[in-house]
N, C-alpha and C positions, 0 to 999 in steps of 0.2 A: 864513975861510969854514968852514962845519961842515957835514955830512952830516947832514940830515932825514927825517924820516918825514911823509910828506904827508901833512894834516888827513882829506885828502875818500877817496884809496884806500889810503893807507901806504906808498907804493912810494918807496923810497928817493931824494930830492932835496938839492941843493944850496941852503943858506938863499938864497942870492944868483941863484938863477934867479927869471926872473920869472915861470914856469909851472910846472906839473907836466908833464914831458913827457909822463906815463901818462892824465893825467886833466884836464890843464889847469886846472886850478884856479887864483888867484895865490898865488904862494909869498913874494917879498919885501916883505918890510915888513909883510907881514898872517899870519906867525905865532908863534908863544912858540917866543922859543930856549932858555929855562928847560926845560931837557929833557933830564933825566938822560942823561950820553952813555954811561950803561951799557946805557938801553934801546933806544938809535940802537944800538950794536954790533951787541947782539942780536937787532934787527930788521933788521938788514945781514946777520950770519951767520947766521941762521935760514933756511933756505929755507922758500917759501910751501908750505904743507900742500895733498897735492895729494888729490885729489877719490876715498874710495874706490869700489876696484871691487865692483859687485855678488860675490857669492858664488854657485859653481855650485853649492850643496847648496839654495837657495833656489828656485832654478831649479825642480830635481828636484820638489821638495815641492808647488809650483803643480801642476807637469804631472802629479802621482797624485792631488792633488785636486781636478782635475778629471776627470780618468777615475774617481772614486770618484763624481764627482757625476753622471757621464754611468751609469755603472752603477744607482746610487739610482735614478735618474728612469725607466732602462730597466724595472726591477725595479716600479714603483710604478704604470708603465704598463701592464707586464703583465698584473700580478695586478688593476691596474683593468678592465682587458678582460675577463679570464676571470671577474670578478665579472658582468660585464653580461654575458656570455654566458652563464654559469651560471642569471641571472634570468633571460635570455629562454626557455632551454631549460625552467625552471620552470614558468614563466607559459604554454606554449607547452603543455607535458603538462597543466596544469591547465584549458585551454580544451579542449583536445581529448576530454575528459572530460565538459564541462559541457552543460547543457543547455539553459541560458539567453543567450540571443542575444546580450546585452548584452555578458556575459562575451566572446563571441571578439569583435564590434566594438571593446571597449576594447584589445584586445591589438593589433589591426590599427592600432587608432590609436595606440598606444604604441609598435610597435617597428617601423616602416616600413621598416628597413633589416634587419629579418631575412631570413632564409636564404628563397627564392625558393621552396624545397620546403615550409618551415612555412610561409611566405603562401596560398601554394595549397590547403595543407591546412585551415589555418583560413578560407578563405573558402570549399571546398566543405562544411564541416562546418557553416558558415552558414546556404550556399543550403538545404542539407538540413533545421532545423530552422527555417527561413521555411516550406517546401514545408510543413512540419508543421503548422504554425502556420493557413497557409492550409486545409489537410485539417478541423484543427480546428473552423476558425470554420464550413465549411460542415457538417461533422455537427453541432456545435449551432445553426445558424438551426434545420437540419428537423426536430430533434428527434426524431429516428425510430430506433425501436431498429433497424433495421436497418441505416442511415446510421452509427452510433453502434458498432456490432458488425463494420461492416467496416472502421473507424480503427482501432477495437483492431486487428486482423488484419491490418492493412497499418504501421500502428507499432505493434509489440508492446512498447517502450520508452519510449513518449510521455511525457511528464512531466503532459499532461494524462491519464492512463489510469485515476488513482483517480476522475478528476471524472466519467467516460466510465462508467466502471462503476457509478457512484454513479447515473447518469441511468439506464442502462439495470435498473438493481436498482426504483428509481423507478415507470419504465414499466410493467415485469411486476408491481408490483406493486398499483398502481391497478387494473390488471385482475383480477389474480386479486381482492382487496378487491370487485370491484363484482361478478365472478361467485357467488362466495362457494356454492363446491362443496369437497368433500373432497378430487377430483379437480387443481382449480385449485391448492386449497392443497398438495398434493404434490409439484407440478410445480413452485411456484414453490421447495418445499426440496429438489427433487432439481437447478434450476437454480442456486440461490443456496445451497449448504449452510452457508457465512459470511457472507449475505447480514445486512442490517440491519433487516429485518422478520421474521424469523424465529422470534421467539417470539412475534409478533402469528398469522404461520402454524400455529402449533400450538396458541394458543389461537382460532385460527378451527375448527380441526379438531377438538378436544376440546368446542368449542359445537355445532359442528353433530352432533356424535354424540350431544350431550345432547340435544340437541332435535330432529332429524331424524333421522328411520330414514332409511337407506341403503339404496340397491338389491341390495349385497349383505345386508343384513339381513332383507332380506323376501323372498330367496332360501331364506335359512337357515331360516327361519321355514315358511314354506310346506313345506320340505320335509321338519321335524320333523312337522308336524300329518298330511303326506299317508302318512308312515311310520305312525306312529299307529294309521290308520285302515285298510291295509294289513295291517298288525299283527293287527286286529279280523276283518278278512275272509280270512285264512290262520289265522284262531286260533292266531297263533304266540306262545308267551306272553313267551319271552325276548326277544323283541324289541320287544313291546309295552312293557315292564317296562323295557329299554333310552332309552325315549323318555321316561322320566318321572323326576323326583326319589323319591331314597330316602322322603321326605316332603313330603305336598303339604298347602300350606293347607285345598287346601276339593278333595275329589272328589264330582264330583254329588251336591254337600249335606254332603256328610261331613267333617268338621274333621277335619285332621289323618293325614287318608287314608297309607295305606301302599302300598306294591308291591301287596301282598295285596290289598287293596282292587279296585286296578284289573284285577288275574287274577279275582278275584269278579265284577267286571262282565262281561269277556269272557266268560267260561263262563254267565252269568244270558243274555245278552241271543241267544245263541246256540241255538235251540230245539231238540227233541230231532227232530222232524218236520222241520228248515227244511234244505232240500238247495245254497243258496245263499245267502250276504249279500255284497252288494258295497256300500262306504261312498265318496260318488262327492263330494273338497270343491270349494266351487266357490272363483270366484278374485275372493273382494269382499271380503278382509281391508281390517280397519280395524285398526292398529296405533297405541299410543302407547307411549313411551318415558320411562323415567325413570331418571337415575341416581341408583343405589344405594351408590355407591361408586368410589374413585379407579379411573376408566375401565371400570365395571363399571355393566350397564344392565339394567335389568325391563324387559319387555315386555309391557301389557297389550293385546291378541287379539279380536279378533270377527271370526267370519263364518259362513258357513251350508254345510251339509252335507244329502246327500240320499241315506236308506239307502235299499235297494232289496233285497225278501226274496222269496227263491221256496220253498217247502214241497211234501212229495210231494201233497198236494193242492192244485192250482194254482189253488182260489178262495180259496185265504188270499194269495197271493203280492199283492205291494203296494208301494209306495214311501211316506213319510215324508221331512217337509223337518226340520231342528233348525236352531237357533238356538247355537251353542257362543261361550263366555266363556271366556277362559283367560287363563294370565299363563303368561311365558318367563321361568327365571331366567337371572344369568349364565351360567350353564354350558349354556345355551342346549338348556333340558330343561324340559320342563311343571311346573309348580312348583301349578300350579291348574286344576281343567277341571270346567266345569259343561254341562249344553245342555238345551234348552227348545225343545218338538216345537213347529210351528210351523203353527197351522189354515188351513189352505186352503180 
């Protein structure tokens, strides 16, 4: 009999059992006894290797890396939040700014879960530029500057407020164009002084002065010629001499006339007998205009005068109509004077 090692688990058996007790296999007759008995010893005095134990440094090294990975994921969470907090508080300043509707809807629709106090604020900053919007579309149906004048002044921020001022620049200035006064075009560069018509107003103003005497020009005018003629019936001669250019085209005839000239007529027409002349103009100016120069204008003159003479013999005393031609220069001084007695 010899001591085996069983084919199926190794556990030491007797060739002449009929089993393995460990494992029951059959053991006689169905194995090689050809089998070095140095390695039956050694597989008799070897005890079976027994199963190692884990290690507690293994242990360790799990339980820090996972508190390593619970910190990462803590950390990666955080800084994820405060990234989306940081865009909402972005997004949130940048609606609260804007002026376009669209802009705080998108936001409302984006961040649903923001803070209770930005939802409220971006929906009353909403209603506020719906309410605008509404304001809007009813001053443009009426078109009315005054509809248009009170949107300004109740949104002074509107984002529609250049189109708003673009209308009412618009409005004023159709009218003033259709009035087409010096007066109009004034008023539209004392309302609009950056207005967009503005050098159409100035060259309305500089037409009509080319071509239209002004009320106060035939102010001016009138009250030159009545000085004049005042001047003649005070025989005052510096003041006569005052009303006229140093050199006139033409005095009654005379090319070229001087100062002198016109102190020669005052003292001719002034009789030595005559104890009274009063020169009485009447008010039937016919005035043209012409310009002579950048904003500088001639005035060509007519109308009629009525001298009136009394003398120490009072059957010479009498009245006389004239006929007077003159021209005003710039400097708004008789530059020419003619008159032509007038038969009745």
């Amino acid at each position: 009999m010899a001591i085996i090692k069983c084919p199926e688990c190794g556990h030491p058996v007797s060739d002449k059992a009929p089993t393995c007790p460990n494992c029951g296999v059959e053991i006689a007759g169905k194995v090689n006894l050809n089998i070095p008995q140095q390695n039956i010893k050694e597989n008799i005095n070897t005890p079976k290797s027994e199963k190692p134990k884990p290690k507690k440094g293994i242990n360790r090294v799990l339980v820090v890396s996972f508190v390593i990975a619970l910190i990462i994921c803590g950390g990666v969470f955080y800084f994820y939040h405060d990234a989306q907090s940081s865009k909402e508080q972005e997004a949130y300043e940048y609606a609260m700014k804007s002026t376009d509707p669209a802009v705080l809807q998108s936001y409302l629709d984006t961040y649903t879960d923001a803070s209770e106090a930005h939802i409220d604020s971006i929906q009353s900053h909403l209603n506020s530029l719906q309410q605008v919007d509404k304001d809007w579309t009813n001053a443009l149906v009426s078109n009315s500057k005054s509809a248009l004048q009170d949107y300004l002044d109740k949104h002074p921020d509107s984002p529609y407020k250049a189109v708003a001022e673009h209308k009412i620049d618009s409005i004023d200035w159709t009218l003033v164009s259709t009035t087409n006064t010096n007066d109009a075009y004034n008023k539209y560069l004392e309302d609009h002084p950056n207005g967009e018509h503005v050098d159409e107003a100035k060259d309305g103003i500089k037409n009509l002065n080319a071509n239209t005497v002004q009320p106060e020009e035939r102010v001016i005018i009138n009250g030159l010629f009545r000085n004049f003629f005042q001047s003649i019936n005070s025989r005052d001669e510096q003041a006569l001499m005052s009303t006229c250019e140093g050199l006139l085209t033409s005095f009654l005839g005379k090319n070229d006339a001087t100062k002198s000239d016109v102190v020669t007529f005052l003292n001719k027409i002034w009789k030595e007998d005559m104890t009274n002349m009063n020169w009485h103009v009447n008010n039937d100016y016919k005035i043209d205009k012409k310009e002579v120069g950048d904003g500088e204008y001639e005035y060509t003159v007519t109308f009629s005068a009525i001298q009136s003479k009394e003398f120490n013999d009072a059957s010479k005393n009498g009245k006389s109509k004239f006929r007077v031609s003159a021209k005003v220069s710039p400097n708004d001084r008789i530059s020419s004077f003619n008159m032509t007695k007038i038969i009745e």
